[in-house]
N, C-alpha and C positions, 0 to 999 in steps of 0.2 A: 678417815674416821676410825674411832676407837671406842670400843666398849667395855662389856664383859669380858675378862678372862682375854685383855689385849684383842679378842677379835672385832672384824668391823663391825658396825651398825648401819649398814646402810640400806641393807634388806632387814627389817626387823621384824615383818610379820607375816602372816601368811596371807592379809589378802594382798602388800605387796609383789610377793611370788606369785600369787594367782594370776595376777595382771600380766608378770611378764611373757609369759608363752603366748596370749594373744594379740600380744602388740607386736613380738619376734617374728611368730609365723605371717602375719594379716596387716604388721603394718601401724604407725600409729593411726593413722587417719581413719583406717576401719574400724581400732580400738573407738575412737574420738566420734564416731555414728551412731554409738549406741548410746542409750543414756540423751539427758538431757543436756541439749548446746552449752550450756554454761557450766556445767558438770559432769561428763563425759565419765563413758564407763560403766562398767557396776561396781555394786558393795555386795560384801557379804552380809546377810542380814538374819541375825538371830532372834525369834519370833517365838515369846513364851508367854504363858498366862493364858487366859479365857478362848484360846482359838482351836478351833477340832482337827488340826495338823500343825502345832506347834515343831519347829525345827529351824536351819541352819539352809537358807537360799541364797544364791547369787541372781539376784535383781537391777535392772536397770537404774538409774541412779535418773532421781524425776519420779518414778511411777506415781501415779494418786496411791494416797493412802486406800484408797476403796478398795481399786484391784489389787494391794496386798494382802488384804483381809480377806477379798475373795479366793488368794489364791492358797492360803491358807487354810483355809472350809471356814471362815466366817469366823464369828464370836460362838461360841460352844455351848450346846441348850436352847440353840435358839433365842437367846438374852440377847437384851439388847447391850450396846456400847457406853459404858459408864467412859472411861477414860484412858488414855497410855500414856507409857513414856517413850518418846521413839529415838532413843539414844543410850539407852542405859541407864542407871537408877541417880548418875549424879548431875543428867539434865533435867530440867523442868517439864512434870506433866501437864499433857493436854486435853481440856475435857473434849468429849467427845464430837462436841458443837463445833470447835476450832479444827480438830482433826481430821476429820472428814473432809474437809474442803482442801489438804496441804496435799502437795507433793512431799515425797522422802528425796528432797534436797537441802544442803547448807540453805539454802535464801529463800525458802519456803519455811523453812521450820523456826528460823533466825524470825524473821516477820511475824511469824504464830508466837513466838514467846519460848522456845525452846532449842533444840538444835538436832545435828544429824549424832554426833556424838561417838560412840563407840558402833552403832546400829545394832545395839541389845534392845531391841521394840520389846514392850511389856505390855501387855493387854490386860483390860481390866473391865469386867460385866458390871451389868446393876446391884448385884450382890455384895462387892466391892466396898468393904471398907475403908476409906482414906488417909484415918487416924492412925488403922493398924497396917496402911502399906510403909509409911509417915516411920511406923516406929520400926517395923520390919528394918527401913531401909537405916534410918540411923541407928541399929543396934550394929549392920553389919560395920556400918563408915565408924563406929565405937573401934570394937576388934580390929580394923584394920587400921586404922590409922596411924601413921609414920610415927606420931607424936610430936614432930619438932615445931608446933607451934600450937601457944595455948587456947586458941578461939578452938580448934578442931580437937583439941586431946582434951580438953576439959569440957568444951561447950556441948559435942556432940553422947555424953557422958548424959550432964544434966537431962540435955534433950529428952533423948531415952527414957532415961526416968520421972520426966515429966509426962511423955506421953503412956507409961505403963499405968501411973495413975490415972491420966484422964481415960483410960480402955479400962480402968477398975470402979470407974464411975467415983 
């Protein structure tokens, strides 16, 4: 394989490097224990928005969403749980109803209507405006976008400014 700059790709990120030392030293089948059977392992999982220890854990891959919120210190203020995204901002959010009940795995989350994704979880209180996370998220997918095709370089444009007007009433 071939990447960047002629080097390989074949480790490309850092939670695949985090995996390898404990499958080297322990083994795969010890790696293959933890986590859930059909998912084996952890992920790294970035946990930001509404939680009173927002940060960057390595979690078992499976766990209920409950005990990541717990282990996080909960939703922050004591608020209750309006909604997340538990994959990063270009999977589909989950209201709060659905997520509570999922494991953070592919076929948990696949089944809920969303996915594991990048595991940038975004948490969201009852305060939580929808319209403005809505526009938040497609101003960023605006500026980023590659542009090589016109549904995403034009449409996420319009979007945007459709949702600034409906946030100007």
């Amino acid at each position: 394989n071939v990447g960047l700059y002629g080097c390989p790709t074949t480790v490309n990120n850092v939670e695949t490097i985090a995996n390898v030392v404990p499958i080297v030293r322990d083994g795969a089948e010890a790696w293959r224990s933890v986590g859930d059977p059909d998912t084996p392992g952890t992920r790294l999982v970035g946990i930001s928005g509404h939680v009173n220890r927002p940060g960057n854990y390595e979690l078992s891959m499976g766990i209920p969403f409950r005990e990541m919120l717990d282990i996080c210190g909960g939703v922050r203020g004591g608020r209750r749980l309006k909604a997340v995204i538990p994959g990063g901002s270009s999977v589909p959010v989950l209201p709060a109803s659905v997520i509570m009940d999922c494991t953070m795995d592919f076929d948990s989350l696949r089944k809920a209507g969303s996915a594991v994704g990048s595991a940038a979880v975004i948490v969201m209180d009852e305060t939580t405006c929808m319209v403005r996370v809505l526009e938040r998220i497609s101003r960023f997918y605006m500026a980023e976008s590659c542009g090589q095709c016109t549904p995403c370089r034009e449409g996420t444009g319009w979007l945007t400014r459709m949702l600034r007007r409906i946030l100007a009433g």
